[in-house]
C-alpha positions as CSV (number, residue, x, y, z in Angstrom):
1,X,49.6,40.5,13.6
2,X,46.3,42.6,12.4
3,X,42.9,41.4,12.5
4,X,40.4,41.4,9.8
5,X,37.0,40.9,9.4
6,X,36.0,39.1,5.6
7,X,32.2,40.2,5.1
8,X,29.5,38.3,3.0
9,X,26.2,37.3,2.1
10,X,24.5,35.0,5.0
11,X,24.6,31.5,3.8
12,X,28.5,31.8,2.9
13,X,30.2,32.2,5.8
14,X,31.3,28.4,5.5
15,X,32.3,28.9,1.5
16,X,34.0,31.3,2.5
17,X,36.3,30.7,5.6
18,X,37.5,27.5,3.5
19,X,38.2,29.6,0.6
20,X,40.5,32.0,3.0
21,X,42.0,29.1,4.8
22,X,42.8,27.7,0.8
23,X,44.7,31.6,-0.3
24,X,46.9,30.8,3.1
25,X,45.4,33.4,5.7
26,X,44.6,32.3,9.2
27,X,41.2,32.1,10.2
28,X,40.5,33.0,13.9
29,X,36.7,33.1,13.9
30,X,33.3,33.1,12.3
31,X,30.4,35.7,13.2
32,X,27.0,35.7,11.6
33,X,27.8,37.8,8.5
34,X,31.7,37.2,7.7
35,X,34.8,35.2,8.8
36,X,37.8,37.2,11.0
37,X,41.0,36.4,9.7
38,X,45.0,37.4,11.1
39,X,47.3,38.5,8.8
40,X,49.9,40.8,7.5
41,X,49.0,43.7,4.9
42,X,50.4,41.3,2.3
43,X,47.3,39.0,3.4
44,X,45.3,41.6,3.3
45,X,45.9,43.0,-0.7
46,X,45.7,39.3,-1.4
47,X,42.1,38.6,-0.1
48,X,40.5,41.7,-1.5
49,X,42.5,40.7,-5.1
50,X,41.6,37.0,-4.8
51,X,38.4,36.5,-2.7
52,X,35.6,35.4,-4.9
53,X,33.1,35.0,-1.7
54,X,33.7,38.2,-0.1
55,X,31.5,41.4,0.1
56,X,34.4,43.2,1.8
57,X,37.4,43.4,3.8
58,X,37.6,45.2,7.1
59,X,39.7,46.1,9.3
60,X,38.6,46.0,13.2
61,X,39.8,49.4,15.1
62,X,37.6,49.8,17.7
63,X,35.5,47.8,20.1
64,X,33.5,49.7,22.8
65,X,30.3,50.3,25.2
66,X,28.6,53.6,24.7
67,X,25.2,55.1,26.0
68,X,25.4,58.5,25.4
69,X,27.0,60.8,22.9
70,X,29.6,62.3,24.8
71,X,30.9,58.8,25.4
72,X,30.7,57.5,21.7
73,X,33.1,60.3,20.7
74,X,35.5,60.2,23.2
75,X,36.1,56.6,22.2
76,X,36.5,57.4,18.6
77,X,39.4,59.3,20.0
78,X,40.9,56.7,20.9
79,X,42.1,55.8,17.5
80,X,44.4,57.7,15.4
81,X,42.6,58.2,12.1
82,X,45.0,60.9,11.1
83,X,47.7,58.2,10.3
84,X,45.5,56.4,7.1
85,X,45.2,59.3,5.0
86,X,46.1,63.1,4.5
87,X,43.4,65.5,6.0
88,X,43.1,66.8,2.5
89,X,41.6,63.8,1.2
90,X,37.8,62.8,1.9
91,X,35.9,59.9,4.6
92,X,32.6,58.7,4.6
93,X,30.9,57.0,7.6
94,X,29.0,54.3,7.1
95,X,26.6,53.3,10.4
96,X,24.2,51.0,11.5
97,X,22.3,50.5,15.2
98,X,20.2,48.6,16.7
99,X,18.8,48.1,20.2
100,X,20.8,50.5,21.5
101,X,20.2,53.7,23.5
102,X,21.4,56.1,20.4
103,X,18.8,54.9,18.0
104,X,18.9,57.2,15.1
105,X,22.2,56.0,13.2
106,X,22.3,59.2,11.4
107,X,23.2,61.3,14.2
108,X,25.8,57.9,15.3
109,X,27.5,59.1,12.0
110,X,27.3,62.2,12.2
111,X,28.8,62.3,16.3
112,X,31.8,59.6,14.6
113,X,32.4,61.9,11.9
114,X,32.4,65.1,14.4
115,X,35.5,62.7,16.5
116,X,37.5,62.0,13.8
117,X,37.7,65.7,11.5
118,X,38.2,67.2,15.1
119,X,41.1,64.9,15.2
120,X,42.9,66.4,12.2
121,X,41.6,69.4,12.7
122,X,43.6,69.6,16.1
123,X,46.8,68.1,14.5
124,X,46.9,70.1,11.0
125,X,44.6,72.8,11.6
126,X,42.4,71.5,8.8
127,X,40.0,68.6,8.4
128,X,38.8,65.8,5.8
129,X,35.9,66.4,3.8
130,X,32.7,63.9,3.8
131,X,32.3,62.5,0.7
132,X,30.0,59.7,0.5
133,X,30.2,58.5,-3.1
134,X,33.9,58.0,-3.6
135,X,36.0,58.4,-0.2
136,X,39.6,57.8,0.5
137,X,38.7,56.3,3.7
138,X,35.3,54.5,4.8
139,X,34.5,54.0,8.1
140,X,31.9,51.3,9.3
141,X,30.8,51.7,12.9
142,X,28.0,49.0,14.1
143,X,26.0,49.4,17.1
144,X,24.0,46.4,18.7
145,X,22.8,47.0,22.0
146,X,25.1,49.8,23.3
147,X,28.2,47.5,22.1
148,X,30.2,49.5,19.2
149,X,32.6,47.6,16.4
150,X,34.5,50.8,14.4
151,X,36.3,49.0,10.8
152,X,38.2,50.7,8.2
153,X,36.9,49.6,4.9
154,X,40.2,48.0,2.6
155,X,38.3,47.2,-0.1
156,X,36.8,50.4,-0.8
157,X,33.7,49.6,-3.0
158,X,32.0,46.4,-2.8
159,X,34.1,43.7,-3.9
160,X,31.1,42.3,-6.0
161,X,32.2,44.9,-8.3
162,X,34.4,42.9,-10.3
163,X,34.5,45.3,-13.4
164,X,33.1,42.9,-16.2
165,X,29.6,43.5,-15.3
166,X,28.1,46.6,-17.7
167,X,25.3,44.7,-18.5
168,X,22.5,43.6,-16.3
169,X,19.5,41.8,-16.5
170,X,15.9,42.4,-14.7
171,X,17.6,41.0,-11.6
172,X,20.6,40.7,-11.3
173,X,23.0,37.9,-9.0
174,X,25.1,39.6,-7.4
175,X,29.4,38.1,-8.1
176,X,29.8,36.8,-4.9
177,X,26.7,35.2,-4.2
178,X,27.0,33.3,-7.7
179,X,30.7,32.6,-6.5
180,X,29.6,31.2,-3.7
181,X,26.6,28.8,-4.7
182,X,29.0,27.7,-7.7
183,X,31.5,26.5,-4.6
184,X,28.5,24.9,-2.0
185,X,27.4,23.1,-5.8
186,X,30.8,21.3,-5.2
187,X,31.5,21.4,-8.4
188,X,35.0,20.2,-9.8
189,X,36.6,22.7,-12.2
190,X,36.9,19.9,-14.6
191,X,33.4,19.8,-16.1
192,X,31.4,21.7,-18.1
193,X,28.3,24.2,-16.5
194,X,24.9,24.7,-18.4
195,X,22.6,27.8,-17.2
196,X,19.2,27.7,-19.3
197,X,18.5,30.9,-18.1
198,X,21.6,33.0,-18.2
199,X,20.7,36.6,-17.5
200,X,23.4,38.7,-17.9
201,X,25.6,35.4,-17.5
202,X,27.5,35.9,-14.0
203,X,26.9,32.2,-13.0
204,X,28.8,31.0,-16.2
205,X,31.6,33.8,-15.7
206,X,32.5,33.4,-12.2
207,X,32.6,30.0,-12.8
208,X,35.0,30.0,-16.1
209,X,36.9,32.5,-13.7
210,X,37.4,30.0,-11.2
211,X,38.3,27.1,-13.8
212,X,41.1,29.8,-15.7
213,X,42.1,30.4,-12.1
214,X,41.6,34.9,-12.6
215,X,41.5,36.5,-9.7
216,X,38.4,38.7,-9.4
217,X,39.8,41.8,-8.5
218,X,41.8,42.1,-11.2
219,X,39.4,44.0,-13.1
220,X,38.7,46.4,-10.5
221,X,40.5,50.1,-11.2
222,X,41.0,50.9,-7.4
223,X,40.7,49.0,-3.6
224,X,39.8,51.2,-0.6
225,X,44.1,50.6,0.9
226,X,44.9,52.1,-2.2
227,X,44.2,55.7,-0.5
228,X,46.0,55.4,2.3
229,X,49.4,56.7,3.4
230,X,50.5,53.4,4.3
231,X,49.6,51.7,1.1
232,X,53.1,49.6,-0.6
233,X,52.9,49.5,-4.0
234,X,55.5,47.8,-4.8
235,X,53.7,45.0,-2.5
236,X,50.5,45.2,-4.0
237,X,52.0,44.9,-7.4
238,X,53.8,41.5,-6.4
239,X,50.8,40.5,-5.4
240,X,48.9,41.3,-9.1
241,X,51.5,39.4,-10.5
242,X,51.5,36.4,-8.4
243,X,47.7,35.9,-9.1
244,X,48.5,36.6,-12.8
245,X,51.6,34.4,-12.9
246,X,49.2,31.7,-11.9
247,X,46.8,32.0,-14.5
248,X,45.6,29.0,-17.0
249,X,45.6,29.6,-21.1
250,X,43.0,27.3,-22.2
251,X,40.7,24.7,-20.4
252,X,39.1,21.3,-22.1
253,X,35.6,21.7,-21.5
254,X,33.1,25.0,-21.9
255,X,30.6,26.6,-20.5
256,X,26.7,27.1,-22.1
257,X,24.3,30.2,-21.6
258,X,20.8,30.2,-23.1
259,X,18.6,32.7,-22.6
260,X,15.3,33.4,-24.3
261,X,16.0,37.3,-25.0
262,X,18.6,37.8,-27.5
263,X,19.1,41.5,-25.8
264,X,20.4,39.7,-22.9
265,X,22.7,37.1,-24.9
266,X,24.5,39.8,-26.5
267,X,24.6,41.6,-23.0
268,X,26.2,38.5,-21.7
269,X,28.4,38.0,-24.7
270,X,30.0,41.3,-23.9
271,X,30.1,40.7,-20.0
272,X,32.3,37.7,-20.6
273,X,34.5,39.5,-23.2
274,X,35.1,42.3,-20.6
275,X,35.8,39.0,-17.8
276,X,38.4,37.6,-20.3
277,X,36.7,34.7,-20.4
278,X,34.6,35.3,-23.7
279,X,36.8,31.9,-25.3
280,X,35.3,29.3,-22.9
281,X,31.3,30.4,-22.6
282,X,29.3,29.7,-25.6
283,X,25.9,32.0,-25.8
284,X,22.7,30.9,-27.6
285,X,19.1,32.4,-27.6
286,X,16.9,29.1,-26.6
287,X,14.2,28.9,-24.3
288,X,13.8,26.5,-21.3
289,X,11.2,24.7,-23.3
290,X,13.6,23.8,-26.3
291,X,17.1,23.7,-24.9
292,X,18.7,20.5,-25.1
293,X,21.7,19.4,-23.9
294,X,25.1,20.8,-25.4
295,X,27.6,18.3,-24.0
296,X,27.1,14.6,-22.6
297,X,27.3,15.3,-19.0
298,X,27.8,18.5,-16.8
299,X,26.2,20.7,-13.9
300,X,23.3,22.7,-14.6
301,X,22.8,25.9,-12.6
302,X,19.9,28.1,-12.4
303,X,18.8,31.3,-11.0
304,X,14.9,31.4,-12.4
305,X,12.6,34.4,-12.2
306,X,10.6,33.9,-8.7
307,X,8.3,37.0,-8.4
308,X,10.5,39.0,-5.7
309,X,11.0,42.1,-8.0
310,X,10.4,40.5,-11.8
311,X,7.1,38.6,-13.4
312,X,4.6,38.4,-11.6
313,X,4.3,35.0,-9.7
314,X,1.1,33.3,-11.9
315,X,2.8,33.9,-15.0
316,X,5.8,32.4,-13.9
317,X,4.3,29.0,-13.1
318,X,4.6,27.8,-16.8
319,X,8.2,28.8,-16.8
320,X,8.8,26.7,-13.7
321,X,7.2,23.4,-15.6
322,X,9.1,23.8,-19.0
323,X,12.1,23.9,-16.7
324,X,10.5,20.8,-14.7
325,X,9.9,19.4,-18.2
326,X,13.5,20.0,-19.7
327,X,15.0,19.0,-17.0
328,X,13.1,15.2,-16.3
329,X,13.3,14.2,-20.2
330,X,16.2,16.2,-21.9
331,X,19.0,15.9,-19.3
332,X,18.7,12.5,-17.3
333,X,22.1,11.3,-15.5
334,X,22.5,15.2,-15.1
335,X,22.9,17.3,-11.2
336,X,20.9,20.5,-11.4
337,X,21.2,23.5,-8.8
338,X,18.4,25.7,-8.5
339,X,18.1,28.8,-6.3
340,X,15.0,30.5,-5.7
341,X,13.4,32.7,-3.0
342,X,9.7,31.1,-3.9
343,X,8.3,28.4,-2.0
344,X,5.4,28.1,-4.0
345,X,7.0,28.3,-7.2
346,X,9.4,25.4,-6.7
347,X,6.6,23.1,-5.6
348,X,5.3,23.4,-9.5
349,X,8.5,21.9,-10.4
350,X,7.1,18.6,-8.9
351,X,11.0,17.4,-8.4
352,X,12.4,16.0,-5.1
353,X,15.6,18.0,-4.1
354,X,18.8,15.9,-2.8
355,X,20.1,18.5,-1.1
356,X,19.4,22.0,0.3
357,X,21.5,25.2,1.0
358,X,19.5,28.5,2.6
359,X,21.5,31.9,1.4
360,X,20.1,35.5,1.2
361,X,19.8,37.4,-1.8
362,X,20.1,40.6,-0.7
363,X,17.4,40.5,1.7
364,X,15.2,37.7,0.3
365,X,15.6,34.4,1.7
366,X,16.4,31.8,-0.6
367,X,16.9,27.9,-1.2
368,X,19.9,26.3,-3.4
369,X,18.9,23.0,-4.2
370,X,20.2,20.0,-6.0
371,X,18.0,17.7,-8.0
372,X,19.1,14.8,-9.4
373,X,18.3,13.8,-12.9
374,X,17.7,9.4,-12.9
């Protein structure tokens, strides 16, 4: 049975291999940056349709040790690229390297590349061309110390691309990553989730996505397998329907964005409209200072400014006590999540954390912590 490789943000790889093990697929492994998994193509459509944790999912061709450039593309050869896609479609070779005798992963992609267009080249007497925006088939080859992984790309662009998202704020949370810390949050589906600083509202979203049960990829126009010659349609469309089939109508609780710039609320407002779930998430303009609580009892998750690429960090000290503030005398009895990538920052909020989850933003280190409102 194939192997694949499910790739996402470090500080998920747990998240995730649970939520693969829950859609049914096998898991066979763990690595730093993803979760391997065995499974048929129908496996396969189903992860990239319903994974809400993954960044992508490949699928593992080659495995090699190479030290010079005559070696590296006599080992692509190995592989029969020519059977994925017709040699008048396009590829696009994505590489990275690292301690490794070929250092310079331009000319890695540029020696694959050579390999595999000599390959069609020999059996139709034309070749692919490179197109690095939108290919028909992406190719990921990693290098760490002479030691090569090749992977077809399934997914084709990230699957953080759901297709709701138009709107974005200063800084945006990438899908997944909100997926994910909604899932380490443990929360229960049943209750209701309060973000006092929405953004563009992906926290709120992904989770009313999870609650209505939507798969994420159902907004998506095309997936990477959809180019290929060995692509079932009729498969993949059984596999649509399935997710659809298991859809819920309504739910007995909402969800609640506030957000200080009414720019943003109507940018969220639209977000969720696009994510179908416009019905369940209620939008205000409020700031942190002034919110109070909309419900009883819920989960509050926040994803507050912390000077990586918005604000600068002084001027963000104030907004770090109103939330303090708001959350110690407006919502006691009440769990709060709070990620942020500033050490210094989170010390204003002068709260003891219960619990602490380290995940990377894109490359910024960050802490998800819980603080419990007595």
């Amino acid at each position: 049975m194939p192997q694949f490789f499910a790739s996402t943000a470090r500080g998920l790889v747990e998240p995730l291999e649970q939520e693969l093990k829950d859609l049914g697929l096998q898991v066979t492994g763990k690595y730093i940056g993803g979760v391997f998994f065995e499974s048929n193509w129908e496996g396969c459509y189903k992860a990239n349709l319903q994974s809400r944790l993954a960044s992508r999912i490949l699928k593992p061709v080659l495995d090699f040790t190479a030290y010079q450039p005559e070696e590296l593309y006599n080992q692509i050869l190995r592989h029969d690229f020519t059977k994925y896609i017709k040699p008048t479609q396009t590829i696009s070779i994505d590489a990275s390297v690292s301690d490794s005798k070929m250092r310079d992963q331009r000319f890695v992609a540029m020696k694959v590349k050579d390999a595999i267009v000599d390959q069609f080249r020999e059996k139709f007497g034309v070749r692919p061309d490179v197109d690095n925006e939108n290919p028909s088939l992406r190719i990921h080859v990693r290098a760490i110390k002479n030691q090569f992984n090749v992977a077809i790309d399934t997914s084709g662009d990230s699957l953080f691309k759901r297709g709701y998202r138009k709107e974005v704020g200063d800084a945006p949370l990438k899908e997944n990553l909100a997926a994910g810390l909604i899932k380490v949050s443990e929360w229960d589906q049943k209750s209701p989730i309060v973000d006092f600083m929405c953004g563009s509202g992906t926290f709120l979203i992904e989770a009313a996505m999870m609650a209505l049960n939507i798969a994420p990829g159902l907004n998506r126009t095309r997936f990477g397998f959809q180019n290929w010659l060995n692509y079932d349609k009729g498969l993949w469309e059984q596999v649509v329907q399935e997710a659809m089939d298991a859809e819920k109508e309504e739910l007995d609780f909402k969800f609640y964005g506030f957000d200080i710039d009414n720019r943003v609320i109507k940018n969220a407002k639209d977000n969720a409209k696009r994510a179908g779930v416009d019905q369940v998430i209620e939008f205000k303009k409020e700031s942190v200072a002034t919110v109070e609580p909309p419900v009883e009892k819920g989960l509050i998750i926040v994803n507050p400014p912390y000077g990586a690429r918005i604000g600068d960090e002084d001027n963000l000290r104030d907004v770090y006590r109103d939330l303090s503030f708001t959350l110690k005398h407006r919502f006691k009895g009440w769990d709060a999540w709070i990620l942020s990538g500033n050490k210094e920052l989170i010390a204003d909020l002068k709260l003891k954390s219960t619990k602490k989850h380290f995940v990377f933003n894109g490359n910024i280190e960050c802490r998800f912590l819980k603080y419990s409102m007595f």
